[in-house]
C-alpha positions in Angstrom: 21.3 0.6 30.2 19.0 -2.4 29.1 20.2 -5.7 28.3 18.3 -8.1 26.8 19.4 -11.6 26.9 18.0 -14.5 24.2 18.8 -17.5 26.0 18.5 -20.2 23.7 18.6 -23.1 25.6 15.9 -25.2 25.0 16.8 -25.6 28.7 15.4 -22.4 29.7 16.5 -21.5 33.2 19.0 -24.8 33.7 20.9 -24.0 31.0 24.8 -23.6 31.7 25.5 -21.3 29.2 22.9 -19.0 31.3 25.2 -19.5 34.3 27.9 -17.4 32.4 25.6 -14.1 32.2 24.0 -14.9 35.9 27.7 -14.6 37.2 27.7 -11.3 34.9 24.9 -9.8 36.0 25.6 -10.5 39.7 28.4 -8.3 39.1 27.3 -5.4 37.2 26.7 -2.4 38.0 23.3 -0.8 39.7 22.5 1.4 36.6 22.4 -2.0 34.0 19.2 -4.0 34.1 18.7 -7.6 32.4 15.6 -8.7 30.9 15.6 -12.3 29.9 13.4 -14.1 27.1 13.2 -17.8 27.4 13.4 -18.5 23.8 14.6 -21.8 23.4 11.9 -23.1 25.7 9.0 -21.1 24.7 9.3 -20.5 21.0 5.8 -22.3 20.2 4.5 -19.5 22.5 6.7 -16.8 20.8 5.4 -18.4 17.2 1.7 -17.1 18.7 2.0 -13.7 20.1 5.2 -12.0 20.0 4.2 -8.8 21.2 6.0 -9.2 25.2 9.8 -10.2 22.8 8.9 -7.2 20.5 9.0 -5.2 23.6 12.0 -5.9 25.1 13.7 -5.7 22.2 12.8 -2.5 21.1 13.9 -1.1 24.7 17.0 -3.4 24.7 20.5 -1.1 24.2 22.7 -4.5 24.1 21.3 -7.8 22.6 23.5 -10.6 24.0 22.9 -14.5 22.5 23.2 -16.9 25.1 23.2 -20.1 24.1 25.2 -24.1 23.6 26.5 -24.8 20.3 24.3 -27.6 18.7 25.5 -29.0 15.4 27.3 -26.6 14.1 25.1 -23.6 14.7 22.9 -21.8 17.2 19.6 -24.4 18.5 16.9 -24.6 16.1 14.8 -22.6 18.4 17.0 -19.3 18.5 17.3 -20.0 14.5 14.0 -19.8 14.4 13.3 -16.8 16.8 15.4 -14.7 14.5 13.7 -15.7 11.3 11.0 -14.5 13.6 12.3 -10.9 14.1 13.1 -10.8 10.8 9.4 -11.8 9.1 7.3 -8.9 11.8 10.1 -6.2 10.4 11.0 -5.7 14.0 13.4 -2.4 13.3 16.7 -3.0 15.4 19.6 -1.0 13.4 22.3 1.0 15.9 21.8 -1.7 18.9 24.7 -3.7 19.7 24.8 -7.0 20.0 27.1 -9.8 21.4 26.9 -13.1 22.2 28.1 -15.9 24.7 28.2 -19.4 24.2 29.2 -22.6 25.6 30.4 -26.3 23.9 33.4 -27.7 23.8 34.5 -25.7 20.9 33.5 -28.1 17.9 32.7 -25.6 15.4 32.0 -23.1 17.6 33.4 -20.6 14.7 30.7 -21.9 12.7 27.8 -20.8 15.1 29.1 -16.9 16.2 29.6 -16.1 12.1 25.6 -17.7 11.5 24.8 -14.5 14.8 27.3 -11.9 13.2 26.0 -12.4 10.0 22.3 -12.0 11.2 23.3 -9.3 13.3 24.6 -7.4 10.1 21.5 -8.3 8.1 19.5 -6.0 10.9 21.9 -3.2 10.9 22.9 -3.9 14.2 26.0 -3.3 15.6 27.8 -6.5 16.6 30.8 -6.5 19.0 33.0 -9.9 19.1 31.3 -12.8 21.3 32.6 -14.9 24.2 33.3 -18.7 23.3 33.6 -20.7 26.5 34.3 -24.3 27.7 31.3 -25.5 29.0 33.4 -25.9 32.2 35.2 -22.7 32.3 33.1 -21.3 34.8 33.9 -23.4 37.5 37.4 -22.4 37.4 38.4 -18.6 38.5 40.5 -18.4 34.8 36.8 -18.8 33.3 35.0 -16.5 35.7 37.6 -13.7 35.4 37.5 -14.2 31.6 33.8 -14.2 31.4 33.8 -10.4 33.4 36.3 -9.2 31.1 34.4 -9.6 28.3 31.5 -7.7 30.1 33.4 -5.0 30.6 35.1 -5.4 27.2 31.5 -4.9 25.9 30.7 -1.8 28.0 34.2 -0.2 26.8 33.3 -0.8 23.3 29.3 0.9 23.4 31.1 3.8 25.6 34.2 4.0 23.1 32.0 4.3 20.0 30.1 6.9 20.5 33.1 9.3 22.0 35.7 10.7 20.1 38.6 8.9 21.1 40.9 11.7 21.3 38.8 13.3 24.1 40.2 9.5 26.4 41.7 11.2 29.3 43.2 7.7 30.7 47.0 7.6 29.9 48.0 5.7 27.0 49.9 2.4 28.2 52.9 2.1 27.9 54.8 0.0 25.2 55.6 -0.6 21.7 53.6 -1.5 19.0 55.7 -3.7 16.1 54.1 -3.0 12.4 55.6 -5.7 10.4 54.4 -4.3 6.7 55.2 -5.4 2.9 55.4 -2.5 1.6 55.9 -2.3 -2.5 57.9 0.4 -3.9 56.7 3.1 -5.9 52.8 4.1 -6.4 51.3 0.6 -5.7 52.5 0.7 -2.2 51.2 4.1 -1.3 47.7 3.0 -0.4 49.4 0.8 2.6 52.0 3.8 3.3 49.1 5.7 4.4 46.8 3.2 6.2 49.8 2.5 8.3 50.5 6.4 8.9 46.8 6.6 10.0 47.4 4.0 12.1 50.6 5.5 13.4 48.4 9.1 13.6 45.8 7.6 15.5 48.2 5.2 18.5 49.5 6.7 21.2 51.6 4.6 21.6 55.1 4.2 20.8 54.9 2.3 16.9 57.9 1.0 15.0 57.8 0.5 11.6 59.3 -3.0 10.0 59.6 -3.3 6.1 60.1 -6.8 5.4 61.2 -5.8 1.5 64.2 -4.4 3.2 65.6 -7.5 4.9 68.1 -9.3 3.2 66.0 -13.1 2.7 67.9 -15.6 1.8 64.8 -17.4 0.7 62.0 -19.3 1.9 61.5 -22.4 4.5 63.1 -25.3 3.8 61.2 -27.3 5.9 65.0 -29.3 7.1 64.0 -29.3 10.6 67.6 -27.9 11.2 66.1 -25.5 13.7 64.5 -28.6 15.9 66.4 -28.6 18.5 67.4 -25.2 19.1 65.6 -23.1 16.9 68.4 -21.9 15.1 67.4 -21.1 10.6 70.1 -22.9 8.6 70.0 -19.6 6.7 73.0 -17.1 8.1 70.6 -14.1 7.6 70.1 -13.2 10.9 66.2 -13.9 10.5 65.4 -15.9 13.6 67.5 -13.4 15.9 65.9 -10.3 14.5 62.2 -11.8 15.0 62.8 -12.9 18.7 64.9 -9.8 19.8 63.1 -6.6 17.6 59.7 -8.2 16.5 58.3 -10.5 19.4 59.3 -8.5 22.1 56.8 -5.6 21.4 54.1 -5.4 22.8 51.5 -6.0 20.7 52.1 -6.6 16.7 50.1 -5.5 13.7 50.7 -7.1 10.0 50.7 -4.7 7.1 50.3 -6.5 3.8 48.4 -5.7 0.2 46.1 -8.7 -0.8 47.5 -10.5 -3.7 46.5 -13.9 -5.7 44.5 -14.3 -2.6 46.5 -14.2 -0.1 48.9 -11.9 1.4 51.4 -12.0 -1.2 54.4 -14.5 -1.4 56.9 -12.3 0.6 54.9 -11.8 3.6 54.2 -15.9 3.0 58.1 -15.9 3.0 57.9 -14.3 6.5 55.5 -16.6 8.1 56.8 -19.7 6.5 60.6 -18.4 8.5 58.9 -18.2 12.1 59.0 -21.7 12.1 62.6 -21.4 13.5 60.1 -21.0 16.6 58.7 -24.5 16.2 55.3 -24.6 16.7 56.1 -23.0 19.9 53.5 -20.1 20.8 56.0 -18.0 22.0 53.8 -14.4 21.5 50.9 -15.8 23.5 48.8 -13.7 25.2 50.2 -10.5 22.9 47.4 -8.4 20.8 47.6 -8.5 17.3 45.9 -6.7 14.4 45.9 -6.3 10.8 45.9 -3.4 7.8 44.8 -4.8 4.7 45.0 -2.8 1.5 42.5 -4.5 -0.6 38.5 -5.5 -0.7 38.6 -8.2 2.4 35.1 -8.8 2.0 35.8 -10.9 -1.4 38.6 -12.7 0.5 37.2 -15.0 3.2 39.5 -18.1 3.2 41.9 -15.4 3.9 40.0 -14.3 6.4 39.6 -17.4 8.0 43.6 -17.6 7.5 43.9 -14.3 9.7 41.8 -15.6 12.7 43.2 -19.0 12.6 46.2 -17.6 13.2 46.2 -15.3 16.0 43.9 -18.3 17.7 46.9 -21.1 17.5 49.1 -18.3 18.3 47.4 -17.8 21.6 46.6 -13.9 20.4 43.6 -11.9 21.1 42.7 -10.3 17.5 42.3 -6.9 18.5 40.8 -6.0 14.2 41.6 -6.0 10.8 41.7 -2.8 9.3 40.7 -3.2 5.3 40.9 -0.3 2.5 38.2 -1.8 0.7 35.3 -1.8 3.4 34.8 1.5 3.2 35.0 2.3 6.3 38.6 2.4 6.4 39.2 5.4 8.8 36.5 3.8 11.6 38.2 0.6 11.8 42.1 1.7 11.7 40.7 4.1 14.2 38.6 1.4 16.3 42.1 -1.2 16.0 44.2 1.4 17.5 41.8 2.0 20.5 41.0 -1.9 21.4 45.4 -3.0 21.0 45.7 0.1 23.3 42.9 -1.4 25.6 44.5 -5.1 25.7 47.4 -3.9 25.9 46.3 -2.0 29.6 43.6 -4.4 30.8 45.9 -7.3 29.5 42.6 -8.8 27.5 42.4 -12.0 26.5 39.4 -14.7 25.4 39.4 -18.1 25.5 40.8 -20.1 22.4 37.8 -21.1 19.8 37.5 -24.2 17.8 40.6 -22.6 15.6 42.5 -22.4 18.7 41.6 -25.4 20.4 41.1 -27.5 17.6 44.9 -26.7 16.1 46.5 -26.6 19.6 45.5 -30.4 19.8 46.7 -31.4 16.0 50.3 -29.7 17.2 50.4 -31.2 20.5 49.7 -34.9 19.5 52.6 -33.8 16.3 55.1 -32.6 19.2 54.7 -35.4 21.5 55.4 -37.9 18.9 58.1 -36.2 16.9 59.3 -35.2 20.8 63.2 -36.9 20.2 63.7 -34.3 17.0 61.2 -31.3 18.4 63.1 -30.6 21.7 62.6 -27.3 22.5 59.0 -27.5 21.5 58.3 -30.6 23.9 59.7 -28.8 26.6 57.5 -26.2 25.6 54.5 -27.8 25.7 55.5 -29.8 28.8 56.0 -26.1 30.7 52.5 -25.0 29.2 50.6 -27.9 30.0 49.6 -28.4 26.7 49.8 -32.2 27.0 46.3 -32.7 29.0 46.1 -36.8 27.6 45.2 -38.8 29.1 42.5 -37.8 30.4 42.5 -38.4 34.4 38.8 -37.2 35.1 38.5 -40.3 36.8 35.1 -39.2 39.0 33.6 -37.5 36.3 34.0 -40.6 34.1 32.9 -42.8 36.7 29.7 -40.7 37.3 28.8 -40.8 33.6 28.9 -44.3 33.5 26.6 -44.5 36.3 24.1 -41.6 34.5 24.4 -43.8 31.4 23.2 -46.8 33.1 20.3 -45.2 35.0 19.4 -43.6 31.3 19.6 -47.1 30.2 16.7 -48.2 32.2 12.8 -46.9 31.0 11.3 -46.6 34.1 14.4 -44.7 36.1 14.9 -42.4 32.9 11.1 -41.3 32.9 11.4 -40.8 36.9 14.6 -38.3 36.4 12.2 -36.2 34.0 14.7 -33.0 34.1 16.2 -34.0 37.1 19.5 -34.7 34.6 19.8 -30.9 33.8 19.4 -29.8 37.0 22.0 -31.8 38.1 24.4 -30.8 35.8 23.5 -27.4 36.7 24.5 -28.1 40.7 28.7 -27.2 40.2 27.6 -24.1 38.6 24.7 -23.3 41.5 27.9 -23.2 44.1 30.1 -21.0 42.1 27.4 -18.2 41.9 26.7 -18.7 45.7 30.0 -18.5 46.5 
């Protein structure tokens, strides 16, 4: 197998975010080999003759993106690279693709959609990238995250072009909670049957939840009676049937019909309640997924809704499943096989800007509303979600003493790319090692 990485760091070989696929590839198997192209440094060259990048990727099986986030997107020189592929009608439809990248996940949503999308637009086929703390990989959490992605990617190339039923690993075992709104009558029968594909497909144990059969007394209040124990002023028994039936499967997948743009005001009824959890992520690190009677693809705030969601929940979204794609079988088919694979493998990735970005708004929320939110504080406390201040106290000191040296002319032309290559020194180690 040939992988063909686009690093594009205008960095070229000191880039950090390279240090994430180095660690990768010095852990891979004999039978994959990596090619690298330079493209962030060399793109004037590439601009000239492209015939050495039009090589490799034509032999390339996997595609993977390396590169940091700049501005909201991928580098100018990777943008530019793929305009590049695009005007020679370089043909690369059925090879995957994937990407890793590195920043400190400002926007980083922003930049994997802009290599999805372009992915898509050359009939590629693109599995789910890796967004990583530009720090992650000094820590073992990081490393081990960054090989289970690998091997997340190998599973998914191996699983999609084998019939799934032909698996002869053991199911895990567990329970899957399907928490549907399901309509009564002929307008509910579309999501009847994606969820009995669903249920066709599992092998796992699945259990059914219709949340038009529970007895809602109505919506959130928003009376913040459930603060300090997490107890719904509403004598429904809502809050004790989500901990003890819903949250304690393991894994979860939302069944809804899209309506006004959204997923309907019941379901809305049902998400609004969970805040009898505070804003307490108390399924993280459980797979979710979704089945989605309706055309998704004109939907993409509620898109954006479903990923935000599982990321602030601390949940690896395993797929959403969509009757209007028209590929509806493939991907209820391809959700069932990658919440059976977390579920074994325990696969997670790290947070993205969703994630991180909402985490923080909540934790500066909890620890000032911390006399009324009590058993969210001592959430957070236990989590270590409360990472302020900052106590980097060398790394703040050594940044000062960069900044000044940058500060001077004649010591900032003498470092020349010394300043990279010392940034690169922590990561140097860790691959040693």
């Amino acid at each position: 197998m040939n992988v063909l990485v686009l690093n594009g760091s205008p960095t070229g070989k000191n880039s950090i975010t390279l240090q994430t696929v180095l660690l990768i590839q010095k852990y891979c198997r004999k039978n994959i080999t990596f090619d690298t192209l330079h493209v962030g440094q060399r793109i004037r060259s590439f601009e000239k003759d492209f015939s050495e990048s039009e090589k490799l990727l034509k032999e390339a099986d996997l595609i993977l993106f390396c590169y940091p986030v700049y501005t909201f997107l991928v580098p100018a020189q990777l943008h530019r690279f793929i305009a590049l592929i695009k005007e020679r009608g370089i043909d690369l439809s059925g090879k995957y693709a994937t990407q890793i990248t590195t920043s400190k996940h400002f926007y980083d949503v922003t930049a994997h959609r802009f290599i999805e999308d372009n992915c898509k637009d050359l009939g590629m086929k693109y599995i789910r990238g890796l967004s990583a703390d530009m720090e992650d990989l000094l820590g073992k959490k990081g490393q081990k995250e960054a090989l289970s992605f690998f091997r997340f990617i190998l599973w998914n190339m191996k699983d999609g072009q084998c019939d799934p039923k032909r698996d002869v690993q053991e199911a895990p075992a567990g329970t899957i909670a399907i928490v549907a709104d399901i309509r009564d009558g002929e307008e509910g029968d579309s999501l009847r049957e994606m969820i009995r594909s669903f249920e066709q497909e599992s092998r796992m144990k699945c259990e059914v939840h219709n949340i038009r059969t529970f007895p809602f007394r109505g919506g959130c209040l928003g009376c913040f009676n459930c603060a300090a124990d997490g107890t719904c002023i509403y004598k429904d028994g809502f809050d004790s049937w989500l901990r003890d039936t819903i949250q304690k499967a393991d894994a979860i997948v939302y069944a809804y019909t899209v309506q006004d743009h959204s997923m309907g005001s019941l379901f809305k009824t049902f998400d609004d309640r969970q805040f009898c959890n505070g804003h307490r992520t108390v399924t993280m690190g459980k797979p979710v997924g979704y089945l989605v009677d309706g055309c998704l693809e004109k939907e993409e705030n509620l898109r954006m809704v479903m990923e935000a969601r599982s990321q602030v929940g601390g949940n690896f979204l395993a797929g959403i499943a969509s009757s209007g794609s028209g590929k509806k079988v493939q991907e209820i088919r391809m959700l069932s096989r990658t919440l059976e694979y977390a579920i074994r493998n325990h696969y997670s990735q790290p947070a993205n800007f969703y994630g991180v970005g909402g985490l923080k708004i909540f934790r500066d929320l909890i620890y000032q509303m911390q006399g009324l939110m009590r058993e969210d504080h001592r959430f957070y406390k236990e989590h270590g979600f409360y990472d302020f201040p900052q106590k980097k106290k060398p790394m703040i000191a050594a940044m000062y003493l960069v900044g000044a040296m940058m500060n001077n002319p004649k010591l900032r032309k003498k470092m020349g790319s010394k300043m990279t290559e010392g940034m690169l020194m922590p990561y140097q180690q860790v691959l040693k090692r």
